[in-house]
N, CA, C and O atoms as CSV, one atom per row, in Angstrom:
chain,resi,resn,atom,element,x,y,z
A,1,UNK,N,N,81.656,111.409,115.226
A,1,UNK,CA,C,83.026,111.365,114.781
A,1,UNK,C,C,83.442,110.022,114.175
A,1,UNK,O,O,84.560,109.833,113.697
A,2,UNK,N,N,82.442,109.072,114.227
A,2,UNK,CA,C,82.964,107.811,113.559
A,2,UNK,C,C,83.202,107.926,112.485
A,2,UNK,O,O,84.345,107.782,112.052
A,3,UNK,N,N,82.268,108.195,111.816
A,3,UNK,CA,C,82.184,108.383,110.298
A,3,UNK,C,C,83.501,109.504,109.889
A,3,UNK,O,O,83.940,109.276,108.762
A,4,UNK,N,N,83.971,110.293,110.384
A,4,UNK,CA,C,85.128,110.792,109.743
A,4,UNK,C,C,86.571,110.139,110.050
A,4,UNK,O,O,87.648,110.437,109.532
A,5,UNK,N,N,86.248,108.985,111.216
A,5,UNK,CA,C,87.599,108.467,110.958
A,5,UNK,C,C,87.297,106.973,110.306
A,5,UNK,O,O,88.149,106.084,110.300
A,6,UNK,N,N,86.039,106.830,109.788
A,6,UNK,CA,C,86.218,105.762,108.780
A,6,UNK,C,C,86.784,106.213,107.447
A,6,UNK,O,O,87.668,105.572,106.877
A,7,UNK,N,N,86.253,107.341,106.955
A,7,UNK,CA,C,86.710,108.305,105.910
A,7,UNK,C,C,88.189,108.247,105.845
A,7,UNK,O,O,88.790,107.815,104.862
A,8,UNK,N,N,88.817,108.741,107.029
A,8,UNK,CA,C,90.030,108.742,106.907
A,8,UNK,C,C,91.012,107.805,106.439
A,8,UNK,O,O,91.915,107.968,105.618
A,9,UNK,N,N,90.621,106.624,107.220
A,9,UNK,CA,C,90.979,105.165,107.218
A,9,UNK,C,C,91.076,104.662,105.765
A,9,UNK,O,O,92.063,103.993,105.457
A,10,UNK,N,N,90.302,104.883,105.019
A,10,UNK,CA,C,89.454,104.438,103.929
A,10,UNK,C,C,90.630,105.448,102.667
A,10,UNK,O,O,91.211,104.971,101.692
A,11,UNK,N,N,90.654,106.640,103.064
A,11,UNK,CA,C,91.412,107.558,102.206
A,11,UNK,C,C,92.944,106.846,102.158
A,11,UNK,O,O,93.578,106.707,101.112
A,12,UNK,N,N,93.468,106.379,103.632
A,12,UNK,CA,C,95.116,105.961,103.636
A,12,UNK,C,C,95.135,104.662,102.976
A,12,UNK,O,O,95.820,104.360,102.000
A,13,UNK,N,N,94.048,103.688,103.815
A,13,UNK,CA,C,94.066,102.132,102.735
A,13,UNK,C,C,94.276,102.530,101.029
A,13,UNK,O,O,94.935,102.025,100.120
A,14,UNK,N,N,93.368,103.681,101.133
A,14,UNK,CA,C,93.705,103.540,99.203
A,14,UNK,C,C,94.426,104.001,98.896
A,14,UNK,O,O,94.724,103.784,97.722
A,15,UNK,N,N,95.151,104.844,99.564
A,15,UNK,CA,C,96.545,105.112,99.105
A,15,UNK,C,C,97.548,104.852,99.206
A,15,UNK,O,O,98.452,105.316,98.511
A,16,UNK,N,N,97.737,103.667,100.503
A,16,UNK,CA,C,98.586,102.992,100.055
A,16,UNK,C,C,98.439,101.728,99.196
A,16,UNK,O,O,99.346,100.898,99.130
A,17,UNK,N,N,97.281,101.602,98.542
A,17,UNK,CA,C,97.215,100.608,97.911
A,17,UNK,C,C,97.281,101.116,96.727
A,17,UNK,O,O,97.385,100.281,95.828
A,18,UNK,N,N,97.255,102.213,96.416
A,18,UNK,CA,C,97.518,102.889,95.033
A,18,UNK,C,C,98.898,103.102,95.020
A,18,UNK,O,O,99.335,102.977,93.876
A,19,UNK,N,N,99.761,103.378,95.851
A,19,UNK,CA,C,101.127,103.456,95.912
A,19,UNK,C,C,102.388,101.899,96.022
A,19,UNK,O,O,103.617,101.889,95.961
A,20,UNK,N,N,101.305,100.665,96.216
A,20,UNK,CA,C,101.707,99.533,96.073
A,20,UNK,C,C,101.342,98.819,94.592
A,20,UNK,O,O,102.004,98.009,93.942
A,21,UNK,N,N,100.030,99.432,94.307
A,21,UNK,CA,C,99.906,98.884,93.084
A,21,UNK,C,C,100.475,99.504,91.715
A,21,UNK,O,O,100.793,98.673,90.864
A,22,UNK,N,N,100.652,100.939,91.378
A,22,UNK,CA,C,100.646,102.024,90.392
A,22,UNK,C,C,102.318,102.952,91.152
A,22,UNK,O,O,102.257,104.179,91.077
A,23,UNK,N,N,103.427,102.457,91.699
A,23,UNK,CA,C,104.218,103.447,91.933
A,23,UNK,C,C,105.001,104.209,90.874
A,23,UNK,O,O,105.863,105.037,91.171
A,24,UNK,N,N,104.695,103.924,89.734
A,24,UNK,CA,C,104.751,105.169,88.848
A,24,UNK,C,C,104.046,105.901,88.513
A,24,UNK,O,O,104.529,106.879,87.943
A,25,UNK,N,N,102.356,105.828,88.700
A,25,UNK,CA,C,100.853,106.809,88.931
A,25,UNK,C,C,101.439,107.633,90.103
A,25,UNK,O,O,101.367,108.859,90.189
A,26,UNK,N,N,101.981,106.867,90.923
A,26,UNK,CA,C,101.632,107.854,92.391
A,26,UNK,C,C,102.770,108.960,92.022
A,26,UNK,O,O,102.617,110.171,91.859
A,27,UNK,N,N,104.060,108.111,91.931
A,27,UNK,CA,C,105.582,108.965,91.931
A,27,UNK,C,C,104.593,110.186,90.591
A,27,UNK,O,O,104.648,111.393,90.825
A,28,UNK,N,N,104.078,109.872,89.776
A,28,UNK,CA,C,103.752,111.173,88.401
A,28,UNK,C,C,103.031,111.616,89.613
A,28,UNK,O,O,103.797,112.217,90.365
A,29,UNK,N,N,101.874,111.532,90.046
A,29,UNK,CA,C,100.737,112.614,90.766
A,29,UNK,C,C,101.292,113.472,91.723
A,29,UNK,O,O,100.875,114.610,91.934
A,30,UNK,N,N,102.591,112.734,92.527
A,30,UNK,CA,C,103.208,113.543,93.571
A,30,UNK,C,C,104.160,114.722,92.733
A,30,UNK,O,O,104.434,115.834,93.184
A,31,UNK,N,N,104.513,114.269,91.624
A,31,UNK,CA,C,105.683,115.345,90.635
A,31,UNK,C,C,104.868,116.602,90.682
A,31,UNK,O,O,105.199,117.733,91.036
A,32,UNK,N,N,103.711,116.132,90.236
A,32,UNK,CA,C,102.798,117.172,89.507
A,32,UNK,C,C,102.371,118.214,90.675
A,32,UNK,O,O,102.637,119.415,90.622
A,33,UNK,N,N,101.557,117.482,91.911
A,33,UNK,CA,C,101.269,118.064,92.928
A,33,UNK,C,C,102.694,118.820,93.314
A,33,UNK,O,O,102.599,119.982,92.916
A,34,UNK,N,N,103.687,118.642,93.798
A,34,UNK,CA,C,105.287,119.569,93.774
A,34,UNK,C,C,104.997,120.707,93.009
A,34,UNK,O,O,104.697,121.837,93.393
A,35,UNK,N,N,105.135,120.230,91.803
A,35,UNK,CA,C,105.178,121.274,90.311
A,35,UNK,C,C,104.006,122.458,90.719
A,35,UNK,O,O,104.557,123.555,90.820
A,36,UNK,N,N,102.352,122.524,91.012
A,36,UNK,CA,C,101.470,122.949,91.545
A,36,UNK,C,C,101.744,123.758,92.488
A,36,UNK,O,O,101.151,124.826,92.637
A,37,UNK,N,N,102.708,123.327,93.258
A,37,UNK,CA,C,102.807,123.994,94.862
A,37,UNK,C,C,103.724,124.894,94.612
A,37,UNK,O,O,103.475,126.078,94.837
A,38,UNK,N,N,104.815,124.539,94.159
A,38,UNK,CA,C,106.435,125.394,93.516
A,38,UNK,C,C,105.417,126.666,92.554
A,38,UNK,O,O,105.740,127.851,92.460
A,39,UNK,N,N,104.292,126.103,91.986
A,39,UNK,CA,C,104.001,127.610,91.045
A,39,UNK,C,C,103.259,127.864,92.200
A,39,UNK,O,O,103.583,129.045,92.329
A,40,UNK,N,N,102.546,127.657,93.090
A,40,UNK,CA,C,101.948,128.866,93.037
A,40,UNK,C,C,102.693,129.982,94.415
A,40,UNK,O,O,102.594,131.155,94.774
A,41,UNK,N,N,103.382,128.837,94.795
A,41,UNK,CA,C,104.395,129.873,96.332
A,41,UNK,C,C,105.593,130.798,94.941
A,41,UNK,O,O,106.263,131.663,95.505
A,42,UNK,N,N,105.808,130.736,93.802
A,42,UNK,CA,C,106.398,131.385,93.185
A,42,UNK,C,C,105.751,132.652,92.488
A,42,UNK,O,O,106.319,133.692,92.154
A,43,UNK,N,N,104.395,132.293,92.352
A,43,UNK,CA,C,103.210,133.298,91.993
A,43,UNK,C,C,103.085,134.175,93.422
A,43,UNK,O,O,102.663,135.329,93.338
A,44,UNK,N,N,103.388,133.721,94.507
A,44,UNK,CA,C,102.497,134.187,96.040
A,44,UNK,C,C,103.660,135.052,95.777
A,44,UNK,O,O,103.418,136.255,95.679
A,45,UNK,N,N,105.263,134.534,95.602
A,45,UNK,CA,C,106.542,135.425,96.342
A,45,UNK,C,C,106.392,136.493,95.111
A,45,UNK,O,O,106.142,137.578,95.638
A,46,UNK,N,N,106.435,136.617,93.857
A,46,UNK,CA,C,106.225,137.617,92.842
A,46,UNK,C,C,104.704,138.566,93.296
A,46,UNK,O,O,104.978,139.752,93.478
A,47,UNK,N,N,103.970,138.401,93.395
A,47,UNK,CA,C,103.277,139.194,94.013
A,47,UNK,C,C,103.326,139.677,95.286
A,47,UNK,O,O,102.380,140.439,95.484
A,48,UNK,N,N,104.119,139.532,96.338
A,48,UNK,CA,C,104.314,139.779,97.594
A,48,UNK,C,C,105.601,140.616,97.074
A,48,UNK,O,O,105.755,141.711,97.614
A,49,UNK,N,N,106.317,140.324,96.326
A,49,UNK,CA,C,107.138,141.187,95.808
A,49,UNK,C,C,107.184,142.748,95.274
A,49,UNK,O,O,107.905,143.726,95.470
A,50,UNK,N,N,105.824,142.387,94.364
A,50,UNK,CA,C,105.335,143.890,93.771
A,50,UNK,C,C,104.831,144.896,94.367
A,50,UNK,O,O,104.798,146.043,93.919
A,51,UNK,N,N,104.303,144.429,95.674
A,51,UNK,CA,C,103.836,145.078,96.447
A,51,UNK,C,C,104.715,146.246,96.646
A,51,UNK,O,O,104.409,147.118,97.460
């Protein structure tokens, strides 16, 4: 289990260091990721619909 919480560790350092260095990269990637999620729970509810 070490190795997956170095992974982890390693994933948050860079993101918050991507969110200290680039906070208009991050603020766009998080829009987009939103935008992604909003289609596809809008794709899930239209098809749960047709049913």
């Amino acid at each position: 289990m070490p190795v997956k919480k170095i992974v982890t560790w390693a994933v948050v350092v860079f993101l918050v260091y991507y969110l200290v260095t680039r906070p208009t990269g991050a603020a766009n990637a998080m829009h987009s990721l939103f935008t992604v999620l909003k289609s596809a729970g809008s794709s899930l509810a239209t098809f749960l619909n047709s049913l």
